[in-house]
N, CA, C and O atoms as a GROMACS GRO file, in nm:
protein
  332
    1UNK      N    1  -0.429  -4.224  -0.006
    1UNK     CA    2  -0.454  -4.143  -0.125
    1UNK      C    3  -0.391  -4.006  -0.107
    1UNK      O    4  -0.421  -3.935  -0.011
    2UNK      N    5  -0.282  -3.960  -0.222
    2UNK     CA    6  -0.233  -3.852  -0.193
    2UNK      C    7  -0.304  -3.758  -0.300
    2UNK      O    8  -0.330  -3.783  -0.418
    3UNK      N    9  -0.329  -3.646  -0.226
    3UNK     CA   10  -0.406  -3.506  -0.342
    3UNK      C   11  -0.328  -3.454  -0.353
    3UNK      O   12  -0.249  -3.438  -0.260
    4UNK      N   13  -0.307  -3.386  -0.508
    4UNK     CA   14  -0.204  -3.292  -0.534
    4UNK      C   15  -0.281  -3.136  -0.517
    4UNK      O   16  -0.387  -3.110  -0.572
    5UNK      N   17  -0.230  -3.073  -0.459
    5UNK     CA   18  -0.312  -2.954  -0.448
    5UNK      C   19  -0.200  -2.824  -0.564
    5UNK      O   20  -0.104  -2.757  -0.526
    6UNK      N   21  -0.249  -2.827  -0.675
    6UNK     CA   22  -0.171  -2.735  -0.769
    6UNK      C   23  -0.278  -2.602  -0.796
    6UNK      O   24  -0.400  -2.603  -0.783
    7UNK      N   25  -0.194  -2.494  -0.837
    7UNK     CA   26  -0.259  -2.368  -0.849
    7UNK      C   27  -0.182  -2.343  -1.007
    7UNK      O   28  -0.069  -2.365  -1.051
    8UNK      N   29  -0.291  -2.294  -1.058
    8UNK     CA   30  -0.282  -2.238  -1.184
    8UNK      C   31  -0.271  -2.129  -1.170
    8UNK      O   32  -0.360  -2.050  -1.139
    9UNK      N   33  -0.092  -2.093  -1.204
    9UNK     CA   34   0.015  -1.942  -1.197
    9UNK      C   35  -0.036  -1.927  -1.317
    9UNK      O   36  -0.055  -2.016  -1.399
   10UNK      N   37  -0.068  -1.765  -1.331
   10UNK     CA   38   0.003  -1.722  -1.484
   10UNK      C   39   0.121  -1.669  -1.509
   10UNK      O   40   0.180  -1.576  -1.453
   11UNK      N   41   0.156  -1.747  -1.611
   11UNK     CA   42   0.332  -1.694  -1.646
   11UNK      C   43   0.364  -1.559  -1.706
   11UNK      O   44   0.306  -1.518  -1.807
   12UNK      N   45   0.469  -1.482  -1.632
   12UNK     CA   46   0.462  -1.321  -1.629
   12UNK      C   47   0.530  -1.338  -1.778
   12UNK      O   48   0.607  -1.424  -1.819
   13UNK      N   49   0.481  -1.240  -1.834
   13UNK     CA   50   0.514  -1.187  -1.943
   13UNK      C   51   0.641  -1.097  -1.993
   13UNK      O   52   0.611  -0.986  -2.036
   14UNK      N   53   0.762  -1.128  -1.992
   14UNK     CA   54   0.935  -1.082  -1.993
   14UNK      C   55   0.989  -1.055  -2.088
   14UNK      O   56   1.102  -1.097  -2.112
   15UNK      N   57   0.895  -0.950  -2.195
   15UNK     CA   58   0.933  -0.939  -2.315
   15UNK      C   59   0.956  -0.793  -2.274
   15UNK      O   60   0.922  -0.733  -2.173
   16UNK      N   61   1.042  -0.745  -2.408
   16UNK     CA   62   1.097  -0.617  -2.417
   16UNK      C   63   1.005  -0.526  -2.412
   16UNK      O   64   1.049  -0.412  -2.395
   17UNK      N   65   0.872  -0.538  -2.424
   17UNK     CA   66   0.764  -0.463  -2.459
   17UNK      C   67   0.722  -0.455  -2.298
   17UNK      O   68   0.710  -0.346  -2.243
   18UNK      N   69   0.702  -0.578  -2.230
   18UNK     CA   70   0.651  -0.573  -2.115
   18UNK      C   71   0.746  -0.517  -2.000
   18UNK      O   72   0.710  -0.453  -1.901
   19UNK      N   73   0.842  -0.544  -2.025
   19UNK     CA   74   1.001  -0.463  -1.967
   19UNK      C   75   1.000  -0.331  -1.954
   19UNK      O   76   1.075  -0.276  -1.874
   20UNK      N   77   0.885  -0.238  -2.061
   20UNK     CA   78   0.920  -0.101  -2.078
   20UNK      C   79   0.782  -0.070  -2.021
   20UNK      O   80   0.770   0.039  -1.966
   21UNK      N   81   0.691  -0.138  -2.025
   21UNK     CA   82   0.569  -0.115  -1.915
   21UNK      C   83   0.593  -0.113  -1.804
   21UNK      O   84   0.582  -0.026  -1.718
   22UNK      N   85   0.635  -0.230  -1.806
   22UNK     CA   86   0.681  -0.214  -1.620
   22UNK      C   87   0.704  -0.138  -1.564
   22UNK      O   88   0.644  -0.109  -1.461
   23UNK      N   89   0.813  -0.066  -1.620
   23UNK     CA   90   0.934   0.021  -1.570
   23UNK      C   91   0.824   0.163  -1.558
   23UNK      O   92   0.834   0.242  -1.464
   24UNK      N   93   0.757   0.174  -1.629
   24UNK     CA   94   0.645   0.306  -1.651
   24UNK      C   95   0.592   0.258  -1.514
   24UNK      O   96   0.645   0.304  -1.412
   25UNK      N   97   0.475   0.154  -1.505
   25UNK     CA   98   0.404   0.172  -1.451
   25UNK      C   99   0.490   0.150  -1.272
   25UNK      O  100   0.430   0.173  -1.167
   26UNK      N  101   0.638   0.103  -1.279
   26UNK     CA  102   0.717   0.098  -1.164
   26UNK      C  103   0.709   0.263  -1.115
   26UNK      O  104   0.656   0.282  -1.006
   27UNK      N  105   0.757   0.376  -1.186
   27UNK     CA  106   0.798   0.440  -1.195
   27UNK      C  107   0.660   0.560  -1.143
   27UNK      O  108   0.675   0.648  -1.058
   28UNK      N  109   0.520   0.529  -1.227
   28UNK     CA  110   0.427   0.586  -1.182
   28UNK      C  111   0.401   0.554  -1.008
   28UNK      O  112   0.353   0.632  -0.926
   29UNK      N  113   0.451   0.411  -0.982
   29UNK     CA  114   0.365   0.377  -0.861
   29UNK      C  115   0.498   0.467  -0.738
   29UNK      O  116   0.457   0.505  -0.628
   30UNK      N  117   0.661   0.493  -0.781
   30UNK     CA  118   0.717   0.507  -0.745
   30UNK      C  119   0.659   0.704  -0.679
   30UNK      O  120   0.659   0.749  -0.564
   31UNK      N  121   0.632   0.751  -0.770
   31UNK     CA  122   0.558   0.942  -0.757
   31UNK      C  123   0.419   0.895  -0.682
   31UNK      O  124   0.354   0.976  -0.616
   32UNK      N  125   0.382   0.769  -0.698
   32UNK     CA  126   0.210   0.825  -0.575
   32UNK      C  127   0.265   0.744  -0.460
   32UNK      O  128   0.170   0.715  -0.388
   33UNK      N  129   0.358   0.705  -0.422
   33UNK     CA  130   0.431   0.678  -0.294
   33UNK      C  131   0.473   0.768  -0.242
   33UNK      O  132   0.466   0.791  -0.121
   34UNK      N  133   0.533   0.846  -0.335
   34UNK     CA  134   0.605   0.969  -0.255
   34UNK      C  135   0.476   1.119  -0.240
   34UNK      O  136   0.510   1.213  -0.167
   35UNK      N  137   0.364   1.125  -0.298
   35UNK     CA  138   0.234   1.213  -0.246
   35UNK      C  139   0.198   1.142  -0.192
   35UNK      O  140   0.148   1.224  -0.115
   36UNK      N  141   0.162   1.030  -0.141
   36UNK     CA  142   0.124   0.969  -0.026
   36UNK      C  143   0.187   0.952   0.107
   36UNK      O  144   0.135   0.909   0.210
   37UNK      N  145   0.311   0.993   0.088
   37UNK     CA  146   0.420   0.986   0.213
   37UNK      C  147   0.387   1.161   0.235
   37UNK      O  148   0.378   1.207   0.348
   38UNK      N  149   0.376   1.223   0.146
   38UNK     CA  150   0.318   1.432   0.190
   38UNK      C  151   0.230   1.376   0.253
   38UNK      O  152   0.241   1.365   0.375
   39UNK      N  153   0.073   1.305   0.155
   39UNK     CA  154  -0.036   1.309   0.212
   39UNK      C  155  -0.039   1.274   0.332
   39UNK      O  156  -0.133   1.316   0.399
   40UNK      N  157   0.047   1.199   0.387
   40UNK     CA  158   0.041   1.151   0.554
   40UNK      C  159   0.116   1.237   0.655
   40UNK      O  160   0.096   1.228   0.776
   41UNK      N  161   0.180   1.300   0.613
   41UNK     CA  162   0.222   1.418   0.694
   41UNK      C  163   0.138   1.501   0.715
   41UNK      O  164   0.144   1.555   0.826
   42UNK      N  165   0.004   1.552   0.595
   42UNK     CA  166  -0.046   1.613   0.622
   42UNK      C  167  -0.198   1.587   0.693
   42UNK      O  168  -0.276   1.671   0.739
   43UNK      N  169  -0.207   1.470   0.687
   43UNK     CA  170  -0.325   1.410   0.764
   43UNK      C  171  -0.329   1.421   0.886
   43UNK      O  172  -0.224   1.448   0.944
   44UNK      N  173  -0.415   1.408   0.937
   44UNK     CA  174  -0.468   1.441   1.080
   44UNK      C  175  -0.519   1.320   1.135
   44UNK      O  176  -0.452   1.257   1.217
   45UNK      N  177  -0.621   1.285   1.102
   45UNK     CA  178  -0.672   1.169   1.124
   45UNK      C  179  -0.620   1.045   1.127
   45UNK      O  180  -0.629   1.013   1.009
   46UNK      N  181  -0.571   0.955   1.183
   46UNK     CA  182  -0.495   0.864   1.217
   46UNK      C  183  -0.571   0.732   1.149
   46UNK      O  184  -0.512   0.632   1.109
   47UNK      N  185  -0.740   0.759   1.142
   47UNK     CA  186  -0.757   0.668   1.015
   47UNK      C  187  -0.683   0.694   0.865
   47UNK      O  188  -0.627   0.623   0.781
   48UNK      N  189  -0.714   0.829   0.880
   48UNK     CA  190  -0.655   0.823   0.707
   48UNK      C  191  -0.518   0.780   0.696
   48UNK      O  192  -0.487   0.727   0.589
   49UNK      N  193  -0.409   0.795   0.808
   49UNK     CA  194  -0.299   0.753   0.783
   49UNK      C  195  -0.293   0.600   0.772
   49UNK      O  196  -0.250   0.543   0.673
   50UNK      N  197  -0.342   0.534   0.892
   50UNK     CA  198  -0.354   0.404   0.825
   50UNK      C  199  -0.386   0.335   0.666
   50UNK      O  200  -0.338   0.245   0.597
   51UNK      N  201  -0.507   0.443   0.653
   51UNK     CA  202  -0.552   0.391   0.495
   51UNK      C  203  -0.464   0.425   0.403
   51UNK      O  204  -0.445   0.356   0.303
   52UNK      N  205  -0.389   0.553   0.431
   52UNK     CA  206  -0.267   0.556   0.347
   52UNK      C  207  -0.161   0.455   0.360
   52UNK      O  208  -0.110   0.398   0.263
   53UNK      N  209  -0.137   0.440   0.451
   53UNK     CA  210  -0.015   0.301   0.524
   53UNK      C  211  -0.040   0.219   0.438
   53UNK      O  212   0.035   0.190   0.345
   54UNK      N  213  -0.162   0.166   0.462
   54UNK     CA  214  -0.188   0.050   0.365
   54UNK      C  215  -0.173   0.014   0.226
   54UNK      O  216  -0.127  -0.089   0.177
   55UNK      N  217  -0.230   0.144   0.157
   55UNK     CA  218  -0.207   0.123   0.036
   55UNK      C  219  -0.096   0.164  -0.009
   55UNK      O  220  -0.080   0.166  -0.131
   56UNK      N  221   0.017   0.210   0.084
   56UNK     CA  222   0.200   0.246   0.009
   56UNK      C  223   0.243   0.075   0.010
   56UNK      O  224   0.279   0.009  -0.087
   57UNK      N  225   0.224   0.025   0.161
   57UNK     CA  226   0.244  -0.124   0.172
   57UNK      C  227   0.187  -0.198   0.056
   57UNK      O  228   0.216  -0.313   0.087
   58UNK      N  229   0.125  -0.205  -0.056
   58UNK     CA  230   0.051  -0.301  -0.143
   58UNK      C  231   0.154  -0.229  -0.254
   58UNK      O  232   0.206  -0.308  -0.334
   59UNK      N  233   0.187  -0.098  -0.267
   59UNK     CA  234   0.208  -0.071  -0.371
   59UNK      C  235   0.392  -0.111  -0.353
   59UNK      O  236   0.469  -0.119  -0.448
   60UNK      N  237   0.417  -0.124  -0.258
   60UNK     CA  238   0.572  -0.154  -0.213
   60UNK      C  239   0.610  -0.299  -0.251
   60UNK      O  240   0.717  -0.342  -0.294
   61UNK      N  241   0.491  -0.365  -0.222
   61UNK     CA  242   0.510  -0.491  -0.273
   61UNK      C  243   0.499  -0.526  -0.407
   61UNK      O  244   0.550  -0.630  -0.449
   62UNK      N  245   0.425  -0.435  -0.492
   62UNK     CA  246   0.371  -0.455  -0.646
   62UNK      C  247   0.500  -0.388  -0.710
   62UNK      O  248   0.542  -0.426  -0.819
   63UNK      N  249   0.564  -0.285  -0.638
   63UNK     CA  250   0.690  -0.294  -0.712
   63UNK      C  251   0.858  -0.380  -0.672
   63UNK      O  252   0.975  -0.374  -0.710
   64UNK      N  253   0.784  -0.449  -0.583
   64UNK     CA  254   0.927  -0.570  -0.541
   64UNK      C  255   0.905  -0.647  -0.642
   64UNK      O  256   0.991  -0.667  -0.727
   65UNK      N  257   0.755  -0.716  -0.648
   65UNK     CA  258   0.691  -0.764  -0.749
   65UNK      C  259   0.738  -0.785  -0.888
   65UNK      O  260   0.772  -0.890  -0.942
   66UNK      N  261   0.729  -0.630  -0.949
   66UNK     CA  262   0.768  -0.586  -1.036
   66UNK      C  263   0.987  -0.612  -1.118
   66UNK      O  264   1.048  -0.647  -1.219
   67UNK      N  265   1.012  -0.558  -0.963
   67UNK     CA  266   1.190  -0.585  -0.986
   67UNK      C  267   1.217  -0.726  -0.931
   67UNK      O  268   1.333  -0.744  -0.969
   68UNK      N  269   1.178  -0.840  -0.862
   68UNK     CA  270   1.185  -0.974  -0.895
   68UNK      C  271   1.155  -1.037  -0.996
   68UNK      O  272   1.185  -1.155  -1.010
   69UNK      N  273   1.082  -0.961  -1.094
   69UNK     CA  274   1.056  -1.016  -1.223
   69UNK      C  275   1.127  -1.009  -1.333
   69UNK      O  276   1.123  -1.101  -1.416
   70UNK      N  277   1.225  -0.867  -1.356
   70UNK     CA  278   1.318  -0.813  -1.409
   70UNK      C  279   1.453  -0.809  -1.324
   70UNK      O  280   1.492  -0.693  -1.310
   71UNK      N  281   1.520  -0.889  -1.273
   71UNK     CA  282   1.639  -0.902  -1.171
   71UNK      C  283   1.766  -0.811  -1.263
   71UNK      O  284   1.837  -0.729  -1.205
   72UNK      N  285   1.778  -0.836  -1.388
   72UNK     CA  286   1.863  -0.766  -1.451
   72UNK      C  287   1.840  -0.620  -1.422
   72UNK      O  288   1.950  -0.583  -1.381
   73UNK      N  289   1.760  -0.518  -1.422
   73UNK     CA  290   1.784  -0.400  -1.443
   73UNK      C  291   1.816  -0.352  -1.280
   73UNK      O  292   1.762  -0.395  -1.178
   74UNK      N  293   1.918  -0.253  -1.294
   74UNK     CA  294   1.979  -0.210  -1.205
   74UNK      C  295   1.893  -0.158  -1.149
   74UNK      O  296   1.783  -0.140  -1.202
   75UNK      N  297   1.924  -0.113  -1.014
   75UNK     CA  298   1.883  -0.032  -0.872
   75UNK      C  299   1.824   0.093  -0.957
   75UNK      O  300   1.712   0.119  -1.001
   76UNK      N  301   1.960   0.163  -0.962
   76UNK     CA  302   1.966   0.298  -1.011
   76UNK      C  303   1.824   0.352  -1.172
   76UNK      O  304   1.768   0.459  -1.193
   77UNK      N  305   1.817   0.212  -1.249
   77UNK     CA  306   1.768   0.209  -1.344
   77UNK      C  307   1.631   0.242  -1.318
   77UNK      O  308   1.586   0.333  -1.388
   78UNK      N  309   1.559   0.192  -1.236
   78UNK     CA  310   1.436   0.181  -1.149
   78UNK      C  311   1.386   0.294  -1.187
   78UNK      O  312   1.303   0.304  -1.277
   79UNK      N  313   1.443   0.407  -1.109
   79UNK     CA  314   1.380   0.533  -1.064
   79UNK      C  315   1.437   0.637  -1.214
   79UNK      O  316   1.399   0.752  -1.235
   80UNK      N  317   1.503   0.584  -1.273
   80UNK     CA  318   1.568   0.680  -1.389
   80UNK      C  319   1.469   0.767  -1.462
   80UNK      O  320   1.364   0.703  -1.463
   81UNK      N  321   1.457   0.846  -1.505
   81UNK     CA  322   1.339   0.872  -1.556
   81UNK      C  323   1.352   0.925  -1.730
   81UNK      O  324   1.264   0.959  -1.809
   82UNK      N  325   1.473   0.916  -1.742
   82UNK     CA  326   1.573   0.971  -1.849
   82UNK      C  327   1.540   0.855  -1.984
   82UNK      O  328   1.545   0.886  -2.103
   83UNK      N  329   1.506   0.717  -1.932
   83UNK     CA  330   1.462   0.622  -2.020
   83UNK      C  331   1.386   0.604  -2.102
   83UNK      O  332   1.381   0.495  -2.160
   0.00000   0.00000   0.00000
């Protein structure tokens, strides 16, 4: 007896509307990466740097995330802010 073991994905949403969210909320996560890269310079505590570590790492991935989903828009486009 073979089990199929399937997971119910939800299918990302690749509309022009969701394209221009993205890019916002890419763009927001892109400025609390970079006060979180200060904030760890300025930390002391080697817990807090970890806890910072951690959460740049989640947010690094939520925006790979983000540009594997949209493969068309350029590098440069990413960080533009002119859009």
């Amino acid at each position: 007896m073979i089990i199929e073991n399937t997971m119910d994905e939800k299918e990302e949403d690749r509309s022009e509307e969701s394209k221009k969210n993205h890019m916002v909320y890419y763009r927001s996560l892109s400025k609390i990466i970079i006060d979180m890269k200060n904030e760890i310079e300025e930390a002391g505590e080697p817990a807090i740097k970890e806890h910072l570590i951690s959460r740049m790492d989640a947010m690094e991935k939520d925006r790979k995330r983000i540009r594997d989903l949209f493969p068309t828009i350029k590098n440069e486009e990413w960080d533009d802010d002119t859009h």
